[in-house]
C-alpha positions as CSV (number, residue, x, y, z in Angstrom):
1,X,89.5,-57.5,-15.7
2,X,86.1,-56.7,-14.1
3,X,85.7,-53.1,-12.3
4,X,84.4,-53.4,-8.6
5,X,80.4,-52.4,-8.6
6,X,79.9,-48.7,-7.4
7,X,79.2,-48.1,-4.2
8,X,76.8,-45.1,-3.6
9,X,77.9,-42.5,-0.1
10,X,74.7,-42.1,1.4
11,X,73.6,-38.5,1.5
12,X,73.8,-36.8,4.7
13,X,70.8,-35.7,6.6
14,X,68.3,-32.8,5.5
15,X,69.7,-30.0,7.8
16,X,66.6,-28.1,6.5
17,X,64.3,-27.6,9.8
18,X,60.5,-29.0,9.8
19,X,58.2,-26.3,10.2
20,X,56.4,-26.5,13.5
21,X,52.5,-27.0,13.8
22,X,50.7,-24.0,14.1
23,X,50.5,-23.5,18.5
24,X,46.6,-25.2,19.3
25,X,44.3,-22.2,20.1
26,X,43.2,-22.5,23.7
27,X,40.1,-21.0,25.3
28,X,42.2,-18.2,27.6
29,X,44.5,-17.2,24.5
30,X,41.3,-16.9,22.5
31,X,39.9,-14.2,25.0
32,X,43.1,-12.5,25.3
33,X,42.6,-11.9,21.9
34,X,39.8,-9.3,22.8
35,X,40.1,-5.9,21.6
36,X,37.1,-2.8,21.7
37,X,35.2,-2.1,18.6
38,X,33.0,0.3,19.0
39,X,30.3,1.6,21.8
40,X,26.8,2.7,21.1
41,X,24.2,4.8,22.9
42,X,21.3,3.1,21.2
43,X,20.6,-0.1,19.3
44,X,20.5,1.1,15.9
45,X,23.9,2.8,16.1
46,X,25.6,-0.9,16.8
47,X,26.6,-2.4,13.7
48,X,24.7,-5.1,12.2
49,X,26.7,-8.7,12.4
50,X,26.8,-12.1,11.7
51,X,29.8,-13.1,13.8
52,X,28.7,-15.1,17.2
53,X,27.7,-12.5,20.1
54,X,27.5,-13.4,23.6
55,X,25.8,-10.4,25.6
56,X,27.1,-10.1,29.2
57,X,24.3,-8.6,32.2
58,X,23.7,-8.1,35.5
59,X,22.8,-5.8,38.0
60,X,25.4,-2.9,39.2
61,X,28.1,-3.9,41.6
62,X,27.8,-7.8,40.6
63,X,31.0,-8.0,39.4
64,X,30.4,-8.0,35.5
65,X,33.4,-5.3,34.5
66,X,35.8,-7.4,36.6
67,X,34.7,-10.6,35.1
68,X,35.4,-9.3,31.9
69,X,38.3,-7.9,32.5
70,X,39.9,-11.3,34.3
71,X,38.2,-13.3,31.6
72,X,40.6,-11.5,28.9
73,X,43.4,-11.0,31.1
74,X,43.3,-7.4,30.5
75,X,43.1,-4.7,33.1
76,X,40.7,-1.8,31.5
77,X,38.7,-3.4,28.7
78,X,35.9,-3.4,30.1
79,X,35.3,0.0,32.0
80,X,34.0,0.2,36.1
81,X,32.5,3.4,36.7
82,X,33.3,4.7,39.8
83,X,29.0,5.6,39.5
84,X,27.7,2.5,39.1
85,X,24.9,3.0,36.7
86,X,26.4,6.0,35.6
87,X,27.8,3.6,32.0
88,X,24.6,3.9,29.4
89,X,26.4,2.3,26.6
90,X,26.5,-0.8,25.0
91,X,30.1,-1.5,24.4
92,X,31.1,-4.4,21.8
93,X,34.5,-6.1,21.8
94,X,36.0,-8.2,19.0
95,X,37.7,-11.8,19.3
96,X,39.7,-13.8,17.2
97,X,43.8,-13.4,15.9
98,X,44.0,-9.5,14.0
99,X,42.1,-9.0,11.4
100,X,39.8,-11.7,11.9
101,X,37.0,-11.6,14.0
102,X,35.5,-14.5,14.9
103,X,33.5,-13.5,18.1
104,X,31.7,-10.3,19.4
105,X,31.6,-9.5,23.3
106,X,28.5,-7.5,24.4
107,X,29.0,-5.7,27.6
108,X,25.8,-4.1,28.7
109,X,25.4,-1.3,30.9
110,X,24.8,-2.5,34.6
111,X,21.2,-1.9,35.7
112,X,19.1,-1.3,39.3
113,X,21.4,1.3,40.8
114,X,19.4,3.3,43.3
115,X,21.4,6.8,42.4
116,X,20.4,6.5,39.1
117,X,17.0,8.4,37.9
118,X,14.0,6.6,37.6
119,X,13.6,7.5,33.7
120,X,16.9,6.5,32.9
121,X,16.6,3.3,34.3
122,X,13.1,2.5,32.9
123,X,14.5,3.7,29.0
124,X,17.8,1.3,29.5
125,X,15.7,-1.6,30.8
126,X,13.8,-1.0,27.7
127,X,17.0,-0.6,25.6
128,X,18.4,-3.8,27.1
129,X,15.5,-5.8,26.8
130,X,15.0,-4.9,23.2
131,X,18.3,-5.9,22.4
132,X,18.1,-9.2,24.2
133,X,14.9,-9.6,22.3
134,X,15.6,-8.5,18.5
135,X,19.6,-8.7,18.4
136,X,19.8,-11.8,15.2
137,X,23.4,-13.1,16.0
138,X,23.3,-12.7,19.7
139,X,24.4,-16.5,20.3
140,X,24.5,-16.5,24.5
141,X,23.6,-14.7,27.3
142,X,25.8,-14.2,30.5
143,X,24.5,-13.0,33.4
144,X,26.5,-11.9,36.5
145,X,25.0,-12.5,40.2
146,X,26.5,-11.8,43.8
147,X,25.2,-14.9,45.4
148,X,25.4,-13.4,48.3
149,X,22.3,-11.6,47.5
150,X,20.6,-14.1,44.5
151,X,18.9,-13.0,41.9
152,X,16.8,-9.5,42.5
153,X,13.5,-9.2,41.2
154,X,14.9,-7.2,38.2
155,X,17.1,-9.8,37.3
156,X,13.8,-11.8,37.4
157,X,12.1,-9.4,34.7
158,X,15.6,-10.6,32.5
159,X,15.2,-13.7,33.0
160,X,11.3,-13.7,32.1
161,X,12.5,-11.2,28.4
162,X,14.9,-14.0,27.5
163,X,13.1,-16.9,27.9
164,X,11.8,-17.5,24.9
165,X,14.6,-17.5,23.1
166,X,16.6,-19.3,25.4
167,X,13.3,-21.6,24.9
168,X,14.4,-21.6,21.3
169,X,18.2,-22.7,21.7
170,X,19.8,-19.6,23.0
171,X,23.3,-20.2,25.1
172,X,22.4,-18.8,29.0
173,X,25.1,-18.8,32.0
174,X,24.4,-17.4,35.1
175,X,28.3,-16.4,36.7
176,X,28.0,-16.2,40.6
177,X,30.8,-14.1,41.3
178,X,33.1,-13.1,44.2
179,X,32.4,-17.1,45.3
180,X,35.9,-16.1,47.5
181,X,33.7,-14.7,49.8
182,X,31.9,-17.8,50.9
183,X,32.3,-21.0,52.6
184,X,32.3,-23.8,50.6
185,X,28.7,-24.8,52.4
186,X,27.5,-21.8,51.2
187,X,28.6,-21.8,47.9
188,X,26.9,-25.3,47.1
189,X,24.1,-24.0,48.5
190,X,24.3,-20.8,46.0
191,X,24.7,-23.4,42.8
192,X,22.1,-25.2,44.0
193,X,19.5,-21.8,44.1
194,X,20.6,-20.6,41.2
195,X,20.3,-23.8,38.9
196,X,16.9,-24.2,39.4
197,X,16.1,-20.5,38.5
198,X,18.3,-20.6,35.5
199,X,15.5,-22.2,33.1
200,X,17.5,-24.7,31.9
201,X,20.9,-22.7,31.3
202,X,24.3,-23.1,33.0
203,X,25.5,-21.8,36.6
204,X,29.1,-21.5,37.4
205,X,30.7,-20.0,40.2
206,X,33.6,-17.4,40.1
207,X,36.0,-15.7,41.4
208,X,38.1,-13.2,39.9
209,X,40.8,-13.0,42.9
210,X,41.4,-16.8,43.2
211,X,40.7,-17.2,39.3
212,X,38.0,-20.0,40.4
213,X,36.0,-20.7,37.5
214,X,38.1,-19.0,34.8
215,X,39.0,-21.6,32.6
216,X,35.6,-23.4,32.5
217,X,33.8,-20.0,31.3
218,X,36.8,-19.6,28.7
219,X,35.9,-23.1,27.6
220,X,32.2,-22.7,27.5
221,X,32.1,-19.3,25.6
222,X,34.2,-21.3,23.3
223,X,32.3,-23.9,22.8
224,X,29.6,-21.8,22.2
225,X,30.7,-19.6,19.7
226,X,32.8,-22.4,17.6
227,X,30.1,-25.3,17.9
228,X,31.7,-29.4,16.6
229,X,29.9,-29.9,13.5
230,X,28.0,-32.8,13.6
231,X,27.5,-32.6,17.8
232,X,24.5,-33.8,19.1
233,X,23.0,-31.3,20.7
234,X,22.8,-31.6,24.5
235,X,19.8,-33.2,26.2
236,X,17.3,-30.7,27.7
237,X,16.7,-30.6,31.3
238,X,13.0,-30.8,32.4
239,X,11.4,-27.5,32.6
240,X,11.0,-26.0,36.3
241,X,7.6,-23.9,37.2
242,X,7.5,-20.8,35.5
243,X,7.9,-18.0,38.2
244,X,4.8,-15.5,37.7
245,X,6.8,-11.7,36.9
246,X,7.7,-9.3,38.8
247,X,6.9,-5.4,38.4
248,X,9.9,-3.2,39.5
């Protein structure tokens, strides 16, 4: 008598879970990520790096502290004097997950305060424009403006320092903050002002109350700092007059 063929159970189902992908890293979590590193009175007491650095400017009472801070979703990292002016250090700030930075934020002191003594603001013009000059892995440039008031002639005599290099490929974004506090007539009108005395760099406006502009500056200091390999670069805009310089 022939046996019946075997008939194989089937097995039950892997009850062992699949490990989830790793969370995508988005611009905002990346600039949460920012932590301080250290703080310097002069340039050779920074620390020399070859990590991405983007250096943030702008005149006292623009807005650059706040901007900062609402950029990283943190409170305090970046200090407001209640002196503006009265900051004369250059303070750096690591991003990236623990352990691993990945990106340096450069927060420069604030310059043109009236209160502040003529010498002091002539050596940290000079300190500032020296870095801007001669810093090797500075990668971009932000610079904060009140558009209510456009650029000042010292923010001219920046702009004029870090043309060359921005000539040769360096990142440049002017930030018009507190746009809140105009009408939206006036704040196309700002944009408009402002992009054609940007040299060829990026205007965006901001606001850190209505968190206008947030994301997109995430998003660009991303980009900047973590290019695609194999991008094309972007296509250069056509040079505008040169403005002749300014003396303070």
């Amino acid at each position: 008598m022939s046996s019946s063929p075997r008939v194989s159970k089937p097995k039950p189902p892997s009850t062992t879970p699949t490990p989830a992908a790793p969370a995508a890293v988005t611009p905002m979590g990346w600039m949460h990520t920012a932590r301080f590193l250290t703080t310097a009175a002069q340039l050779h007491h920074l620390p020399a790096l070859d990590t991405p650095e983007i250096a943030f400017v702008g005149r006292s009472n623009a807005g650059k502290s706040t901007c900062i801070n609402t950029l990283t979703q943190q409170k305090q990292l970046a200090f407001a004097s209640k002196k503006p002016g009265r900051t004369q250090h250059i303070n750096l700030f690591a991003l990236g997950k623990q352990g691993i930075t990945d990106a340096v934020l450069a927060d420069l002191p604030g310059y043109g305060y009236a209160a502040v003594a003529k010498m002091d603001k002539l050596r940290w013009q000079q300190v500032m424009a020296n870095y801007l000059v001669s810093r090797e892995n500075l990668t971009g440039i932000v610079m904060m403006c009140d558009p209510r008031h456009g650029l000042t002639d010292l923010d001219d005599i920046l702009l004029e320092v870090i043309r060359p290099r921005v000539e040769q490929g360096l990142k440049f974004l002017i930030i018009l903050t507190k746009a809140d506090k105009l009408t939206r007539a006036e704040q196309a009108k700002a944009l408009s002002i402002a992009r054609l005395q940007a040299g060829g760099g990026e205007v965006k406006l901001f606001s850190a109350l209505k968190k206008q502009g947030v994301d997109d500056v995430a998003k660009l200091l991303w980009d900047w700092t973590h290019p695609v390999e194999g991008a094309a670069p972007a296509p250069a805009e056509p040079p505008e007059d040169e403005p002749e310089a300014l003396d303070e």
